[in-house]
C-alpha positions in Angstrom: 163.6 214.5 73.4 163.8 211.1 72.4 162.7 209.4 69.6 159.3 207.3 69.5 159.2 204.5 67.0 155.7 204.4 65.9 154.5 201.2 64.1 151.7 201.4 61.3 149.2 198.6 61.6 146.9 200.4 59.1 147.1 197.2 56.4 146.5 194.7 58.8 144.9 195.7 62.1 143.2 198.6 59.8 142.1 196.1 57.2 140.0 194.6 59.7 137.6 197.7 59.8 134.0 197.8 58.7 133.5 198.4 55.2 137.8 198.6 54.5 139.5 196.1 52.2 142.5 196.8 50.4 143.7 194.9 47.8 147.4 193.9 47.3 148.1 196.6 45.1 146.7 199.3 47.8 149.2 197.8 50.1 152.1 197.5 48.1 151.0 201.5 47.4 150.7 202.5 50.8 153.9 200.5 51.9 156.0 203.1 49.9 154.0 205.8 51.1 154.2 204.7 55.1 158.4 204.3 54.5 158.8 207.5 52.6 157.4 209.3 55.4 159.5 208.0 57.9 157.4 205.2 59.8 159.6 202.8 61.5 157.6 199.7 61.4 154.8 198.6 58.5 152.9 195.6 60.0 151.8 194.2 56.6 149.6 191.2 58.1 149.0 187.8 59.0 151.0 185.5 56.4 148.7 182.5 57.2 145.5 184.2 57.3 144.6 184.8 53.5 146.4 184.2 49.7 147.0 188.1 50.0 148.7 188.2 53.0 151.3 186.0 51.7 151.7 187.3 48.5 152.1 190.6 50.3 154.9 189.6 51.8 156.5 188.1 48.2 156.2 190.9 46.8 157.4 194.0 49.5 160.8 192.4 49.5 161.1 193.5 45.8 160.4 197.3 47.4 163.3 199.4 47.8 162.4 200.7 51.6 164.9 203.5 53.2 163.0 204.1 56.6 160.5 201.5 57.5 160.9 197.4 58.3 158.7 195.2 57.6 157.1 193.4 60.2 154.7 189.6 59.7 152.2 189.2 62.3 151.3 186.2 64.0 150.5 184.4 67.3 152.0 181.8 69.4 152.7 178.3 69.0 149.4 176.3 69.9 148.6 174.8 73.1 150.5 171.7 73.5 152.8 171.3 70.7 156.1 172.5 69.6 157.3 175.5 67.9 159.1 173.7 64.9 155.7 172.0 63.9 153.5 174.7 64.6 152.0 175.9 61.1 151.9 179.7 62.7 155.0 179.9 63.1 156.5 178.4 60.0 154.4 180.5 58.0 155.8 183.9 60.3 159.3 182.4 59.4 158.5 181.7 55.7 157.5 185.5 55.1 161.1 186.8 55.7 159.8 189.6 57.3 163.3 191.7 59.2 160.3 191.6 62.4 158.2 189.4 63.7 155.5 190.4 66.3 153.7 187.8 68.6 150.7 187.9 70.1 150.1 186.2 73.9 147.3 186.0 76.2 147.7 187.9 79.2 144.9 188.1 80.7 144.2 184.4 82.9 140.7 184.5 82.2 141.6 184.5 78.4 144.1 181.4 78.8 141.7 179.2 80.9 138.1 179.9 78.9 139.8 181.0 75.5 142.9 178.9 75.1 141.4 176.1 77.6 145.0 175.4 79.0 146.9 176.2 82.2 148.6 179.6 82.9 152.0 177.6 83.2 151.5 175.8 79.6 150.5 180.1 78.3 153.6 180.9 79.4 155.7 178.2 77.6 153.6 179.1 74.6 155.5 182.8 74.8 158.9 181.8 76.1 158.8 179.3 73.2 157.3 181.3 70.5 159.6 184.7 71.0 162.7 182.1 71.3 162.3 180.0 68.5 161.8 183.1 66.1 164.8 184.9 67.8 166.9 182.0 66.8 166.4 182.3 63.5 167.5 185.5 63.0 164.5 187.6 63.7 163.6 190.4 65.8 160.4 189.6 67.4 158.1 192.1 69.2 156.0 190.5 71.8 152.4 192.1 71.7 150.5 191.7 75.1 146.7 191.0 74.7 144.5 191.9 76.8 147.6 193.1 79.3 145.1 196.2 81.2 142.3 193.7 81.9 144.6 191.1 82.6 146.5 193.5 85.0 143.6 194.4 87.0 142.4 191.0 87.3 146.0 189.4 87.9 148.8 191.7 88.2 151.6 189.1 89.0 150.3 186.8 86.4 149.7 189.4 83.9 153.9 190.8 84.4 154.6 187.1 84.6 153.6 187.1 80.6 155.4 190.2 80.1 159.1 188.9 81.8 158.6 185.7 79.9 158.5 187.3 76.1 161.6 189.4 77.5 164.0 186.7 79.0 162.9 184.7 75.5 164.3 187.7 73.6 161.6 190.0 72.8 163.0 193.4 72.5 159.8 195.5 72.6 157.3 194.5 74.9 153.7 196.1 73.9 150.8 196.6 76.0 147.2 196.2 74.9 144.3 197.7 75.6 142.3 195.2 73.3 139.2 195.9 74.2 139.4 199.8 74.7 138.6 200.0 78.2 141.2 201.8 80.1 141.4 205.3 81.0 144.3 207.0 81.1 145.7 206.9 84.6 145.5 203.0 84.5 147.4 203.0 81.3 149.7 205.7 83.1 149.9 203.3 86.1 150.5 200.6 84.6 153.1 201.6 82.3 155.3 203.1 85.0 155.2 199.5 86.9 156.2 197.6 83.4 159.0 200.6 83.0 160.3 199.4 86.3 160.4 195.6 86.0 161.2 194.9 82.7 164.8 196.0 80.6 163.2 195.3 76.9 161.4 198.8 75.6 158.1 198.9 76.2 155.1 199.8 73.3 151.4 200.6 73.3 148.3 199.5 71.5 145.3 201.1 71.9 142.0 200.5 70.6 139.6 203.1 70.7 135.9 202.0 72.3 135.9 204.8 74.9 137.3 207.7 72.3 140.4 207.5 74.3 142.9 205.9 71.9 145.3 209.2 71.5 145.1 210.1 74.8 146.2 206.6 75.8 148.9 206.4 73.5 150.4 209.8 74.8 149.7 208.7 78.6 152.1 205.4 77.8 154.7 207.5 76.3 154.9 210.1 79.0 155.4 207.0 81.6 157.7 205.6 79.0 157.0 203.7 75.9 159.2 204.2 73.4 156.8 202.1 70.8 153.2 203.6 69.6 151.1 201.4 67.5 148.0 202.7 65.6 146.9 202.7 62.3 146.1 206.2 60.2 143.0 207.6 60.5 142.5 205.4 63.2 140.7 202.5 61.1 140.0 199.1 62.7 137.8 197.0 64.0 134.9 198.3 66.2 135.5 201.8 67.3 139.2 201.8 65.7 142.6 201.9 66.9 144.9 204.9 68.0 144.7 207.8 65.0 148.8 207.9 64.2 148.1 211.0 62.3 146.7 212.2 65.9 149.5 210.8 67.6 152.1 211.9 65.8 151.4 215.2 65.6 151.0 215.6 69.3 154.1 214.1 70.2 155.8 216.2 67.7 154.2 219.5 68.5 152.8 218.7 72.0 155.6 217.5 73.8 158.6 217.5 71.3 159.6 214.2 70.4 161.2 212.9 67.3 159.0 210.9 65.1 159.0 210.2 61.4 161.9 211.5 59.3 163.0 215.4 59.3 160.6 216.9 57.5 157.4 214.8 57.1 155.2 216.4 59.8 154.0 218.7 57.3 152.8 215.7 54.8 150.6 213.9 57.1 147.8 215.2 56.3 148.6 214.4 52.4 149.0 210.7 53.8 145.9 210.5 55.8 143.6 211.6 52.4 145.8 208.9 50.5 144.8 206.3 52.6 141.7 207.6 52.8 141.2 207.0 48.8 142.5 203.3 49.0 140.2 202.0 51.9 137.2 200.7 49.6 139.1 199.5 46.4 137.8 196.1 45.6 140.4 193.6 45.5 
C-alpha cells in the first residue's frame, strides 16, 4: 500500500483547545518527539499571531530534524491588496519554514458575509497567495476551509477554489470539514470528485463535533487522500480534531498503509502520554 503523509497540527491547531497551552519549550520538546517518530509534517503555528509563534520558528531551525518538515501557517493575502505588502504573508515568508500552508475560504457564504468581497476577488486572494509563496522557494499546501459546506451549498464554486490553489502551485490540496459536520459518505463523495478534477494530492482535515473525526479521515483516504491532518490525542478547539494516534494506527493495522517510520507504530502510545504531560505547562 502506499504511503500517507500525515501532518501533526497538535502545537498549533491543538494549542487552540480548552484548557491547553504549551509553552515554547513544550514545543520545541514535542518537535523532536513528532520527527523522531516519523511524522512527515509538524505545523508549528501562526508566525504573526503571538511572540511565541515566532520565536518558535527561530529556534526549530537550530533542531537537527531527520523525518519531519516544518511547516508556518497562515492565510491569504487580504481583500484588496497585494501579496508583497500583505503583513501575513511576509511574516509566513520571514519564518523560513521548508512549507507553507494557506488557508482560503471556500465556502461563498464565507467570502460574501465573512470576507465581505466578491467570489472573483476570493479567488485572486488564493491564486495570489499560493503563487507568491511558491516563488520564493516554498512548498505551499493549500488548506480549504469550510470545502464540505461550501460543496453542498456551491459545488462549482467550491472546486473553483480548489483548481485555483492548484494551477497557483499548491501541491497538496486539503479539504476541511471545519465545522465537523460531515458524515462519512459526503466526505467519501466528495473526495472521489476532487480525486477526479484536480492533479495536486489531495489531504484531509477533520474536526470532530459529530465524534466522526477518524472515521472521516479514513473515508478521505480510501477515496484517495494521500495527506491526513490531526493533531494527537485529538486536542483542539471545540470537540477536537482527528485523533492521529487513532488514525495512524488504523491505517497501519486496518488497511495496511505506510505511515511514520519503520518501527514507530509500537511507540505511539508512549507519544500520546508525552503529549499528554505537556498540555497544561504554563508558559
Amino acid at each position: 500500500m502506499p504511503r500517507i503523509q500525515i501532518y501533526d497540527t497538535t502545537l498549533r491547531d491543538g494549542s487552540q483547545g480548552e484548557g491547553v497551552n504549551f509553552s515554547l519549550q513544550d514545543k520545541l520538546l514535542l518537535t523532536r518527539r513528532l520527527d523522531d517518530l516519523g511524522v512527515d509534517y509538524i505545523e508549528g503555528g501562526y508566525p504573526l499571531s503571538n511572540p511565541k509563534d515566532a520565536d518558535y520558528f527561530r529556534e526549530v531551525s537550530h533542531l537537527p530534524l531527520a523525518n519531519a518538515k516544518i511547516v508556518a501557517f497562515g492565510m491569504t493575502r487580504r481583500k484588496n491588496s497585494s501579496p508583497e505588502n500583505d503583513p501575513c504573508l511576509k511574516a509566513l515568508l520571514a519564518a523560513e519554514a521548508p512549507v507553507i500552508t494557506i488557508v482560503g475560504k471556500t465556502w461563498d457564504m464565507q467570502v460574501t458575509d465573512v470576507l465581505q468581497t466578491s467570489l472573483t476577488e476570493n479567488l485572486a486572494m488564493i491564486r495570489d497567495s499560493v503563487a507568491h509563496c511558491r516563488a520564493a522557494g516554498r512548498d505551499v499546501f493549500y488548506d480549504a476551509e469550510h470545502f464540505f459546506d461550501g460543496y453542498r451549498a456551491n459545488p462549482e464554486y467550491a472546486m473553483a477554489t480548489l483548481k485555483t490553489a492548484a494551477q497557483a502551485g499548491a501541491t497538496v490540496v486539503i479539504l476541511c470539514d471545519t465545522n465537523g459536520g460531515s458524515m462519512p459518505e459526503q466526505i467519501a463523495a466528495a473526495m472521489e470528485h476532487v480525486r477526479r478534477e484536480l492533479p495536486c494530492d489531495i489531504g484531509i482535515h477533520c474536526h470532530n463535533d459529530c465524534d466522526l473525526a477518524t472515521a472521516n479521515s479514513l473515508a478521505a483516504v480510501l477515496k484517495g487522500a494521500t495527506q491526513v491532518q490531526g493533531t494527537f490525542n485529538g486536542i483542539g478547539e471545540r470537540c477536537g480534531n482527528a485523533d492521529l494516534v487513532s488514525v495512524i494506527a488504523n491505517l497501519a493495522l486496518k488497511y495496511s498503509y505506510e505511515v511514520l517510520r519503520p518501527g514507530a507504530l509500537q511507540r505511539l502510545t508512549e507519544t500520546s502520554r508525552y503529549v499528554r504531560t505537556r498540555e497544561h505547562e504554563l508558559p
